[in-house]
C-alpha positions in Angstrom: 0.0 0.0 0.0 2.8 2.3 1.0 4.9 1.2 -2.6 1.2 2.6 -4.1 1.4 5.6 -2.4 4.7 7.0 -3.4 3.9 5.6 -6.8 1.2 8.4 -7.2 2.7 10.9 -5.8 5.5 10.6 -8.4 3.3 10.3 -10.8 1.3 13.4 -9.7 4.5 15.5 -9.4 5.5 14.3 -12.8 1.6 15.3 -14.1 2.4 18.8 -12.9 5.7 19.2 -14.1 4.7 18.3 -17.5 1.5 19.9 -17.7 1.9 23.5 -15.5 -1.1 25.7 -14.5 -2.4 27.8 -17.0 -2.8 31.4 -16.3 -6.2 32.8 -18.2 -6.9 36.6 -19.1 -10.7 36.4 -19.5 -13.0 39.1 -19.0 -15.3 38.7 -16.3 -18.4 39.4 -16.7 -21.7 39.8 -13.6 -24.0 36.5 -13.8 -22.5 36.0 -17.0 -24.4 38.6 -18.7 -22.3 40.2 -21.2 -23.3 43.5 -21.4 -22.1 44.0 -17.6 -18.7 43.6 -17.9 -16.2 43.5 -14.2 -13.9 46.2 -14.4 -13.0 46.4 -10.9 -13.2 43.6 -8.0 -12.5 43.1 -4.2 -13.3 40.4 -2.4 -16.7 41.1 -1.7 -17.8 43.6 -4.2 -17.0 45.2 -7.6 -17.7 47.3 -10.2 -19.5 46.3 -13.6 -19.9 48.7 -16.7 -22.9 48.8 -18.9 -21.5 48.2 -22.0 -24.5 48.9 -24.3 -24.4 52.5 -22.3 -20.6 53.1 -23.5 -19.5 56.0 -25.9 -17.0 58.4 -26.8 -17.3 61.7 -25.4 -14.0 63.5 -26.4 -11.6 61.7 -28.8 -8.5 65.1 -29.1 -5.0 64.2 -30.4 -3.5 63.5 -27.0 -6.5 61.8 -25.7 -9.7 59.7 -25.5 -12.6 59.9 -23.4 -15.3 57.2 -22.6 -18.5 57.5 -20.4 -20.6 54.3 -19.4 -23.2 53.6 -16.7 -21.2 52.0 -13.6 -22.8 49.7 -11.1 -22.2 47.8 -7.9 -22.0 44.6 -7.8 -22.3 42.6 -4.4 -21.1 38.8 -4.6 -22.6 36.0 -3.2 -22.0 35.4 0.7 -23.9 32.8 1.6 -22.4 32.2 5.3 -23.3 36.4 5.6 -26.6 35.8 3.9 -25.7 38.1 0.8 -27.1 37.3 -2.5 -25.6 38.5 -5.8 -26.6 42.2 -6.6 -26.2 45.0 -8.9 -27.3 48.5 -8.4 -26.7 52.0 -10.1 -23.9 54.5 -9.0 -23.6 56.9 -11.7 -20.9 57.5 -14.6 -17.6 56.0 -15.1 -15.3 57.9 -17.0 -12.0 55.9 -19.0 -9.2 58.2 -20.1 -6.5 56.9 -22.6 -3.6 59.3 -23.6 -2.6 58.1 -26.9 1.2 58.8 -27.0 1.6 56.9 -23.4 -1.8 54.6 -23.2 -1.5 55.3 -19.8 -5.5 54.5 -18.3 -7.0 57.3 -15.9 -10.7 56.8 -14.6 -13.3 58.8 -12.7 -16.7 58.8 -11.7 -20.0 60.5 -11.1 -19.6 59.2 -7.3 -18.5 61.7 -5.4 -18.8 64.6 -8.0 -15.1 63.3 -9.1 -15.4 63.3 -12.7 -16.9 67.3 -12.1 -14.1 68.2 -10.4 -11.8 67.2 -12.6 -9.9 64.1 -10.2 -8.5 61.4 -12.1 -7.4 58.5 -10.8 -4.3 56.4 -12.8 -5.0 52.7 -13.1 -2.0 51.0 -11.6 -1.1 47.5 -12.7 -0.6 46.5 -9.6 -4.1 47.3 -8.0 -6.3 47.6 -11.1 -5.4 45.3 -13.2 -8.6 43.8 -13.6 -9.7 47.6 -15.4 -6.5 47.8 -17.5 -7.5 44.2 -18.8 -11.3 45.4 -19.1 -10.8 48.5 -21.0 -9.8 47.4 -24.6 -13.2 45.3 -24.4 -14.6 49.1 -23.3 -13.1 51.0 -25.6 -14.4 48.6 -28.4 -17.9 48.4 -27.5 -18.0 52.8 -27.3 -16.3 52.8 -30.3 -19.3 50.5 -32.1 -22.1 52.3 -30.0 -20.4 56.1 -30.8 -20.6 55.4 -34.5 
């Protein structure tokens, strides 16, 4: 029994050895609807974007502008008794400067996107939203035209 043991665990080390994790860059989208696509996540909520509501409001030659209904999204909890949810907040705003692509966004939360704050999407905290914007910045594109 012992021999059988050791056999499988050589054989499962050899099975991961030879066949490593793979790492996946989907887009995740809320109760895999997808026209609310995850642009931001914690552990216990997020934000989703409409992307039917997504357009261009200012394309210059240093930058691009896109607006798109943002909501909540609440995920399920079921040891705190918290369902799946989605509700409004507002407008979120995606900034791309064309010479750098570096990703700013904003919001209607807050008033930031009137007072001109804009935050920088880091790739070490946002990373989720850099992934998520290309997908964005299509789907204004097709809605703007």
């Amino acid at each position: 029994m012992k021999k059988i043991f050791q056999l499988l665990c050589i054989f499962a080390f050899f099975f991961a050895v030879a066949f490593p994790g793979q790492k996946t860059e989907a887009a995740s989208y809320f109760d895999d609807a997808q026209n609310y696509l995850i642009w931001d996540s914690g552990s216990h909520h997020g934000s989703a974007v409409d992307l039917s509501s997504a357009v261009v409001i200012q394309d210059t030659s240093k930058y691009i502008v896109i607006a798109a209904l943002d909501y909540l999204v609440t995920y399920e909890r079921p040891s705190d008794g918290i369902e799946r949810s989605i509700e409004p907040k507002g407008n979120v705003y995606f900034k791309e400067y064309k010479d750098s692509s570096d990703l700013f966004w904003t919001s209607d939360t807050l008033n930031h996107y009137r007072d001109g704050k804009w935050f920088k999407m880091d790739k070490k905290i946002q990373m989720q939203g850099i992934k998520a914007y290309p997908i964005i910045k299509a789907r204004a594109l097709q809605n703007t035209k």
